[in-house]
C-alpha positions as CSV (number, residue, x, y, z in Angstrom):
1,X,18.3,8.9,-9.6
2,X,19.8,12.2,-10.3
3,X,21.2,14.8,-8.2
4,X,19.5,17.6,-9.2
5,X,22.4,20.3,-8.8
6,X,25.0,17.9,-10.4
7,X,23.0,15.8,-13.0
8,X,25.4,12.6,-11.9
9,X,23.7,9.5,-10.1
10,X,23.4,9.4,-6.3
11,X,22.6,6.6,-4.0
12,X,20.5,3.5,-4.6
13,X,21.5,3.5,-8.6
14,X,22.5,-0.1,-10.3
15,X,24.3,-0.1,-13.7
16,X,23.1,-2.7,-16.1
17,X,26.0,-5.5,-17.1
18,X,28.9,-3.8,-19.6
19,X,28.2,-0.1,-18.8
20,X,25.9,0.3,-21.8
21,X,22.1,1.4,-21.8
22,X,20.8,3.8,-19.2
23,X,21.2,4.0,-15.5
24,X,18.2,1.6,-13.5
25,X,17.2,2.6,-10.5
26,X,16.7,0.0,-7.9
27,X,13.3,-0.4,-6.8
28,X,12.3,0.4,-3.2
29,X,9.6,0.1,-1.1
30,X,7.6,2.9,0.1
31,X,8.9,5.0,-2.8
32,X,7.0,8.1,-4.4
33,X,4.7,6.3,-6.1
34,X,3.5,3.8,-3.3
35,X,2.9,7.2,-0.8
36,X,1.0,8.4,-4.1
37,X,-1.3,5.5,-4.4
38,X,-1.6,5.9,-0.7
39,X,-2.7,9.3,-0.6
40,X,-4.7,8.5,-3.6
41,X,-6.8,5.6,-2.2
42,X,-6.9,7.3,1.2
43,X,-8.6,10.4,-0.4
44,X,-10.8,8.2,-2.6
45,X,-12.2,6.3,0.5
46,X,-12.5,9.1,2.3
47,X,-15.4,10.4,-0.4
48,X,-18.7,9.3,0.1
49,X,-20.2,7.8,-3.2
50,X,-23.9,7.1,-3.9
51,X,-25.8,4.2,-4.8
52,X,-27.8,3.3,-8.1
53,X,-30.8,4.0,-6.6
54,X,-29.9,7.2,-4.0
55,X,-28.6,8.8,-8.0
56,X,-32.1,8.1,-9.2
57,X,-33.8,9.2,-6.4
58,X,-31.9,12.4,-6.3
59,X,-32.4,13.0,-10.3
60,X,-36.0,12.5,-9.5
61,X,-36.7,15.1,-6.8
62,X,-34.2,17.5,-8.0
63,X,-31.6,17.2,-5.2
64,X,-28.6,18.8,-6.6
65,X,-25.5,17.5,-5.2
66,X,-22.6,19.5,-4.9
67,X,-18.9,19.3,-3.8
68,X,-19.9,20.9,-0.5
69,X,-22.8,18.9,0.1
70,X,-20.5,16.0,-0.4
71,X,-18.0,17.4,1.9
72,X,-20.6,17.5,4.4
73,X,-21.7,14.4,4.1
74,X,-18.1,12.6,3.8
75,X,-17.4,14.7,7.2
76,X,-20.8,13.0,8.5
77,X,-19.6,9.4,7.5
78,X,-16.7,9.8,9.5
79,X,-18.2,10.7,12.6
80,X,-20.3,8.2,12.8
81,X,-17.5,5.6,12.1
82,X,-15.8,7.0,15.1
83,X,-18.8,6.3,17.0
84,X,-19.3,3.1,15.3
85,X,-22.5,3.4,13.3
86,X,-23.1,1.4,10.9
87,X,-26.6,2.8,8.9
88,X,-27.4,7.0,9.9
89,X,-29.9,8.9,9.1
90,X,-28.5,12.0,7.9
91,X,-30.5,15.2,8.0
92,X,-30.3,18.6,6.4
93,X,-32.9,21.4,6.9
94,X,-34.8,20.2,3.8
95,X,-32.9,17.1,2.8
96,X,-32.4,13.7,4.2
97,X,-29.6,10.8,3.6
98,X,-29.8,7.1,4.4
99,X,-25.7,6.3,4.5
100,X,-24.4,2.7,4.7
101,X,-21.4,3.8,6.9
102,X,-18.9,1.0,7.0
103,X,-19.5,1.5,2.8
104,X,-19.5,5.3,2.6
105,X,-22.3,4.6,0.3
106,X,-25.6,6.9,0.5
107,X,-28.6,4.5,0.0
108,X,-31.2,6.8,-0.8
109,X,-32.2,10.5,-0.7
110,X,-35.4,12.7,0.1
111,X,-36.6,16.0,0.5
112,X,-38.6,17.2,3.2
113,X,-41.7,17.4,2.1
114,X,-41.3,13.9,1.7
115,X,-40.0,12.9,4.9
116,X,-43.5,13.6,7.0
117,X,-45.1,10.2,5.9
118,X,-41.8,8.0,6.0
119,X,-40.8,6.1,8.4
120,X,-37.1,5.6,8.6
121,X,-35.8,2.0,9.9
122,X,-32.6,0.0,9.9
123,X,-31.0,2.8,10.8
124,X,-28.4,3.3,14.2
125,X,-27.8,6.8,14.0
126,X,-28.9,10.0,13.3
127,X,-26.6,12.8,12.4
128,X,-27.5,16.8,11.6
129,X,-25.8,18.3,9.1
C-alpha cells in the first residue's frame, strides 16, 4: 500500500525475494474488500425478491412493482422477523402479498378485487402497508 501524500509503501507491505517485481501487499483479514462483500450481501438480503409464480401472477393482473413498493415491502419483511413471523399476509389498499419471511421471498400477489373470494391460510401474520 501507498501513502497517498508520499507515493512510498507504508505498513503491512512484503517485498518479493531479490528486490525485483512490484511491492505485494500482505493479505489481511477484514480488509476493504471483505467489508465490501459484507455490505454487499447485507443489502442483497435485505431486498425482498419474488417467486416464479408471485412474477407471473403479478404480470397477469398488471401489478406494477416498483422500487418503492419493494421498499415497502423489504421494510415489512423485517418487522415481521423481529416479531418472528414466518408467512404474513401483507396488505396494501388494493394489493395483497403472501411473503415467506424467514426467505424474504413473496409467494404470490393479488389485487383487491380479487381478494373478496379468497381465503388466505398458512399464514401467521398480517401486516398493513
Amino acid at each position: 500500500m501507498l501513502d497517498p501524500t508520499t507515493m512510498r509503501p507504508i505498513g503491512g507491505v512484503s517485498y518479493p525475494a531479490g528486490g525485483q517485481g512490484g511491492v505485494q501487499a500482505r493479505p489481511e483479514s477484514g480488509g476493504f474488500d471483505e467489508l465490501l462483500r459484507q455490505k454487499l450481501e447485507q443489502e442483497q438480503a435485505r431486498t425482498v425478491a419474488f417467486s416464479k409464480h408471485a412474477i407471473a401472477r403479478a404480470e397477469e393482473r398488471g401489478i406494477e412493482v416498483t422500487p418503492t413498493l419493494l421498499d415497502r415491502l423489504t421494510d415489512t419483511v423485517e418487522k415481521a422477523q423481529a416479531k418472528g413471523a414466518t408467512n404474513i399476509l401483507a396488505l396494501d389498499r388494493s394489493l395483497a402479498f403472501i411473503i415467506n419471511v424467514p426467505n424474504s421471498r413473496v409467494i404470490t400477489t393479488m389485487r383487491q378485487d380479487e381478494m373478496k373470494e379468497n381465503v388466505f391460510t398458512n399464514i401467521d401474520g398480517a401486516v398493513i402497508l
